[in-house]
C-alpha positions in Angstrom: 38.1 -75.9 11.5 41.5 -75.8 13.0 42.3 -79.3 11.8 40.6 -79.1 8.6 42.7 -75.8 7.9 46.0 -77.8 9.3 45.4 -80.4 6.6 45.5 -77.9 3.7 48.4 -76.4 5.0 50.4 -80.1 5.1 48.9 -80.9 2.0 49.7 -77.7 -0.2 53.4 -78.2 1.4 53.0 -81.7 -0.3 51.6 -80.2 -3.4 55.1 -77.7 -3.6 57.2 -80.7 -2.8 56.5 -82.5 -5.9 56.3 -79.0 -8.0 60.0 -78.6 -7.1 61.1 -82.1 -7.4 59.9 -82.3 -10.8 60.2 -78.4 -11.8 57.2 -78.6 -14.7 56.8 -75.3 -16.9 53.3 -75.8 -16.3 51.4 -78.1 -13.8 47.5 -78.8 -14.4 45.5 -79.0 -11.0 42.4 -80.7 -10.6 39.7 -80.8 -7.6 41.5 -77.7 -6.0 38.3 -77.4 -3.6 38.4 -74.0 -3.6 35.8 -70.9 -3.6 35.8 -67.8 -5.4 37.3 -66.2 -2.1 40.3 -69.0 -1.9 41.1 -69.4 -5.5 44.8 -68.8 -4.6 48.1 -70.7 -4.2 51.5 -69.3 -3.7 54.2 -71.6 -4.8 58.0 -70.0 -5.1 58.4 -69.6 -8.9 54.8 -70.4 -10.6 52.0 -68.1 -11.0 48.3 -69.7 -10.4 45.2 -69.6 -12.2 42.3 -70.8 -11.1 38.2 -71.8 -11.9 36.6 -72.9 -8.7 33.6 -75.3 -9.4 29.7 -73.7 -10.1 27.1 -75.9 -9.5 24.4 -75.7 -12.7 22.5 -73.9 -10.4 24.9 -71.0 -10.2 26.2 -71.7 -6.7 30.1 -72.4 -5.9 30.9 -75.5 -4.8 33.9 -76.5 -3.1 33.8 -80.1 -4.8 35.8 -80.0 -7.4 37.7 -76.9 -9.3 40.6 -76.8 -11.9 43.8 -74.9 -12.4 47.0 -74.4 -13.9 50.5 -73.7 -12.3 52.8 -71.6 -14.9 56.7 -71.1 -14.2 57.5 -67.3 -13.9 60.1 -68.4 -16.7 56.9 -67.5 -18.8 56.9 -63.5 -18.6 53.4 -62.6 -17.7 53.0 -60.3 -20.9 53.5 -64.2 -22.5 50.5 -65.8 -20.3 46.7 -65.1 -21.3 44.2 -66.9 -19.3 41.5 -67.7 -22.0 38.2 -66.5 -21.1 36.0 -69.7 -20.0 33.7 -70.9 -22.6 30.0 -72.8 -22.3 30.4 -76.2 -21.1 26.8 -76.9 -21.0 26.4 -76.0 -17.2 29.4 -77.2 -16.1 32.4 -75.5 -15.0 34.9 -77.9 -15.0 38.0 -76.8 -17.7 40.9 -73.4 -17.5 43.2 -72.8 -20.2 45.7 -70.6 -20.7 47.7 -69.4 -24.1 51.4 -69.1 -23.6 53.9 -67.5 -25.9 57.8 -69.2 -26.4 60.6 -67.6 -27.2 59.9 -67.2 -30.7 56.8 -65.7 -30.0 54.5 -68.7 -31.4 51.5 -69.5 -28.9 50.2 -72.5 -27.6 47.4 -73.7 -25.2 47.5 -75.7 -22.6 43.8 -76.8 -20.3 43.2 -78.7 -17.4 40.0 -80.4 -17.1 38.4 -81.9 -14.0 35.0 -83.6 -15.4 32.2 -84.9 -13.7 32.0 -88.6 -12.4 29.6 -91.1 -13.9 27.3 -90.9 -10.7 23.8 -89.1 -9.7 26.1 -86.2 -7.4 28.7 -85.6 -9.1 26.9 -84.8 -12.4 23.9 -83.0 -10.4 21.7 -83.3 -13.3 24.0 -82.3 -16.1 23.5 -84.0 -19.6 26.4 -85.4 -20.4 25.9 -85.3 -24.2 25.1 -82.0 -24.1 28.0 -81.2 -21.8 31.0 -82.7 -24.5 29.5 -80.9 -27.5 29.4 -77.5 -25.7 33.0 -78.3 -25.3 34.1 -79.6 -28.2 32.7 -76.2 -29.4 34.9 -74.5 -27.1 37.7 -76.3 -27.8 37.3 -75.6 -31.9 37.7 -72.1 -31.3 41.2 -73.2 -29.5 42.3 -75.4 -32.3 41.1 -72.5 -35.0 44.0 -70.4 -33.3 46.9 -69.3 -35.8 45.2 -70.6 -39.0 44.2 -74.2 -37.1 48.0 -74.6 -36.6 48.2 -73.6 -32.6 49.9 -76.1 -30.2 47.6 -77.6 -28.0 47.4 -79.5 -25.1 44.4 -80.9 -22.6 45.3 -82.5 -19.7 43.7 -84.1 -16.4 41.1 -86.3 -14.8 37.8 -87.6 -17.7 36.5 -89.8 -15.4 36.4 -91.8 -18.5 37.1 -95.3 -18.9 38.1 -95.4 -22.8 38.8 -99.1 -23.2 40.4 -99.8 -26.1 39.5 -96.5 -28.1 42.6 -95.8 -30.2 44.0 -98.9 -28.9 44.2 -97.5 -25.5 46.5 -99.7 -23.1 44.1 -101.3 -21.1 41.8 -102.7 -24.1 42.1 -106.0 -24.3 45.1 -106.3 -26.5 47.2 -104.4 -23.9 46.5 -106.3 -20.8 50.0 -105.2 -19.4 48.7 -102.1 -18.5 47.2 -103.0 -15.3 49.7 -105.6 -13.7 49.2 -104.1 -10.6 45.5 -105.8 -10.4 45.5 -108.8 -8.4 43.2 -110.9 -11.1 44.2 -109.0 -14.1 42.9 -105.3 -15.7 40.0 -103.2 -15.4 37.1 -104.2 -17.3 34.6 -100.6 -17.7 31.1 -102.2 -17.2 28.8 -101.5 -20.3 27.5 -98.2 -18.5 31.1 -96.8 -18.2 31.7 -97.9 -21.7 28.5 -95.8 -22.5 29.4 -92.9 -20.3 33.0 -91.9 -22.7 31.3 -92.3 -25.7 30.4 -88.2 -25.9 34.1 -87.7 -25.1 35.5 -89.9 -28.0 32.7 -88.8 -30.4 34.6 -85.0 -29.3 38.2 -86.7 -30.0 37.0 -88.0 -33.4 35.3 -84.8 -34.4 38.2 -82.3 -33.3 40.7 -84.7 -35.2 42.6 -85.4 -31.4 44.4 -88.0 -29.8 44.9 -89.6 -26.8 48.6 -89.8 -25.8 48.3 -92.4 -23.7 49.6 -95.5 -24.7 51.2 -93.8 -27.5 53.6 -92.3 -26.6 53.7 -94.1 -22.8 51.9 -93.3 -20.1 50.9 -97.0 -20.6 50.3 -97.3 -16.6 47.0 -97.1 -14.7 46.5 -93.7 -13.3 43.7 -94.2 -10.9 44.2 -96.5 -7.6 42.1 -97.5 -5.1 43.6 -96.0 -2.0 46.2 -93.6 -1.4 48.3 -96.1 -0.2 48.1 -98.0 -3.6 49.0 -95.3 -5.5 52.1 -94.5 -3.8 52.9 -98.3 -3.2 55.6 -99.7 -4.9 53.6 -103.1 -4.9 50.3 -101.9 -5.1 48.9 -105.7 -5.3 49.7 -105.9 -1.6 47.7 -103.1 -1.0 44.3 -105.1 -3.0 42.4 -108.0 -2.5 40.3 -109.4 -5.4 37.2 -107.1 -4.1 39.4 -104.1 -4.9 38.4 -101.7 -7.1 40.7 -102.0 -9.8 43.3 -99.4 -11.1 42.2 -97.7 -13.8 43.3 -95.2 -16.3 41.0 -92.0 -16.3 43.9 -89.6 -16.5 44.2 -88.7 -20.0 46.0 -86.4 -22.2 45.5 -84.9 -25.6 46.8 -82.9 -28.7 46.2 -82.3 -32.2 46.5 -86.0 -34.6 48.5 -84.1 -36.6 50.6 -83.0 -33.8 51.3 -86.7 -32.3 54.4 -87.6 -33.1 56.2 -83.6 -33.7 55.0 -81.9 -30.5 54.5 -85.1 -28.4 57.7 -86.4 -27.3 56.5 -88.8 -23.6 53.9 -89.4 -21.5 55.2 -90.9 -17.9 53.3 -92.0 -15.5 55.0 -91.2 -12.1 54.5 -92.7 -8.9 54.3 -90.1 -6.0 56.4 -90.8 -2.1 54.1 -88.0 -0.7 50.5 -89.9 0.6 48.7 -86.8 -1.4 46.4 -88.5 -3.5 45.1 -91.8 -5.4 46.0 -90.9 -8.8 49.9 -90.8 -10.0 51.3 -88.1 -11.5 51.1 -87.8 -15.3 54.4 -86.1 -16.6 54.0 -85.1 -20.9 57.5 -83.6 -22.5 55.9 -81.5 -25.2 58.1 -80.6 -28.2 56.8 -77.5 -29.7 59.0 -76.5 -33.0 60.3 -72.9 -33.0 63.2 -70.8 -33.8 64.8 -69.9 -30.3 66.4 -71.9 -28.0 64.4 -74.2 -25.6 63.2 -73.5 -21.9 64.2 -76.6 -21.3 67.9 -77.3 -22.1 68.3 -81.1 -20.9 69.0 -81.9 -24.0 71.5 -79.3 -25.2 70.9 -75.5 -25.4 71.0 -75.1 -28.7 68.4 -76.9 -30.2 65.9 -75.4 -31.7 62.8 -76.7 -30.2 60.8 -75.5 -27.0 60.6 -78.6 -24.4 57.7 -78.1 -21.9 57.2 -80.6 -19.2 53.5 -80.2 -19.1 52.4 -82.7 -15.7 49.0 -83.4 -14.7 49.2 -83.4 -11.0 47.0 -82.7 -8.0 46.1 -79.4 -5.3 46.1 -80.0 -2.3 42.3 -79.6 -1.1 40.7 -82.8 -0.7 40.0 -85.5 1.8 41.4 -88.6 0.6 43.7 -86.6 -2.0 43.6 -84.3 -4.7 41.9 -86.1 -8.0 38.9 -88.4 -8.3 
């Protein structure tokens, strides 16, 4: 218990390491492991919210669990954590509504979903899981007369292939350099496994921002020590699982190329996780000045570096 607790400790000191180093306005968490009694983390200038993982049973489970870091730049009379919607017995996605300067909202989630394997989907339908979602997430989008900002963010545990000409379909084999004898290839099962979630993206009129606007690197590496490798080939052999790119983001079709300005993928020092760091500069149109003056105070957008990173409460890392 003593080491098990120890190893939280270093690994939540990891966690507000890269917070700082990379200052988001809002950071979405995945796998957080934590219970209902635990659901907290205190890092200097950021305000948590959290959903701890319920099995379809109804009993917490410390496998898993999603939540969202906010900057206290964000008053908290401008933060609403949206109550959590159906997900067809899983529990796997937070969002939160924020207000800007110019009092416009968006939304921002962060979704954890299940693995394509017997556990981690402990008898959940899959099919059924995305619609109850996608109905979720039209009651989001129909915000504001279907004009409200929004953003979903974190680990699918989908392999997309080359839906929406994602980068590692075959006519963007750059994506996965890193691979010793070239890029993933999902098996026909994975391929059958995202089809509910880009049946959602087609129906809700989303996109993937991956590949689009970057974030053309894999997300997902075999071991720690890939993913924070600078030459992750020397860290595989040709048996090696492949990288992969299972951390996604999305936003309104319509909102592509206005409110999306990059997608980074960045590669952490810290040996935190097996996934990199996905960084998203929103730009969100508005009449006040921006939270985010890097590019001159006086410009009238809002800039929100919206990261999909990691807690600091699993074994071999933070994400699957």
């Amino acid at each position: 218990a003593k080491k098990s607790h120890a190893t939280t400790l270093k690994r939540r000191a990891m966690l507000q390491k890269i917070v700082h180093v990379h200052k988001p306005d809002v950071m979405a968490l995945q796998e957080t492991w934590h219970l209902p009694h635990n659901d907290q983390l205190e890092i200097n200038g950021y305000r948590y919210y959290g959903r701890p993982r319920t099995k379809p049973n109804g009993k917490n489970d410390t496998h898993g669990g999603v939540g969202l870091l906010v900057s206290t730049a964000f008053p908290l009379s401008s933060v609403r954590k949206r109550l959590e919607f159906n997900e067809g017995g899983s529990s796997s996605m937070i969002w939160v509504d924020l207000r800007l300067q110019d009092g416009q909202w968006i939304s921002v989630g962060s979704i954890y979903s299940e693995c394509d394997n017997k556990t981690s989907r402990m008898g959940l339908d899959m099919g059924r899981v995305w619609e109850a979602r996608a109905a979720g997430i039209t009651d989001i989008l129909a915000e504001d007369n279907n004009t409200r900002p929004v953003f979903l963010l974190g680990d699918f545990n989908c392999h997309m292939h080359d839906f929406q000409d994602m980068p590692n379909g075959p006519r963007r084999r750059t994506l996965l350099q890193d691979a010793p004898d070239g890029p993933h290839r999902p098996t026909q099962q994975q391929q059958r496994y995202a089809l509910p979630l880009q049946q959602l993206i087609r129906t809700l009129s989303l996109t993937l921002l991956n590949g689009h606007v970057g974030g053309t690197d894999p997300t997902c590496y075999p071991s720690v020590g890939a993913a924070t490798s600078r030459n992750p080939k020397d860290m595989m052999g040709p048996r090696t699982r492949k990288p992969s790119c299972i951390d996604l983001a999305l936003t309104r079709a319509a909102h592509l190329h206005s409110h999306a300005e990059s997608l980074r993928v960045i590669r952490l020092n810290t040996a935190l996780t097996d996934h990199r760091l996905l960084m998203l500069q929103a730009r969100v149109s508005g009449k006040a000045g921006s939270l985010d003056t890097t590019d001159g105070a006086n410009e009238k957008t809002h800039k929100l570096r919206l990261p999909r990173g990691s807690t600091a409460e699993r074994r071999k890392g933070i994400t699957a």
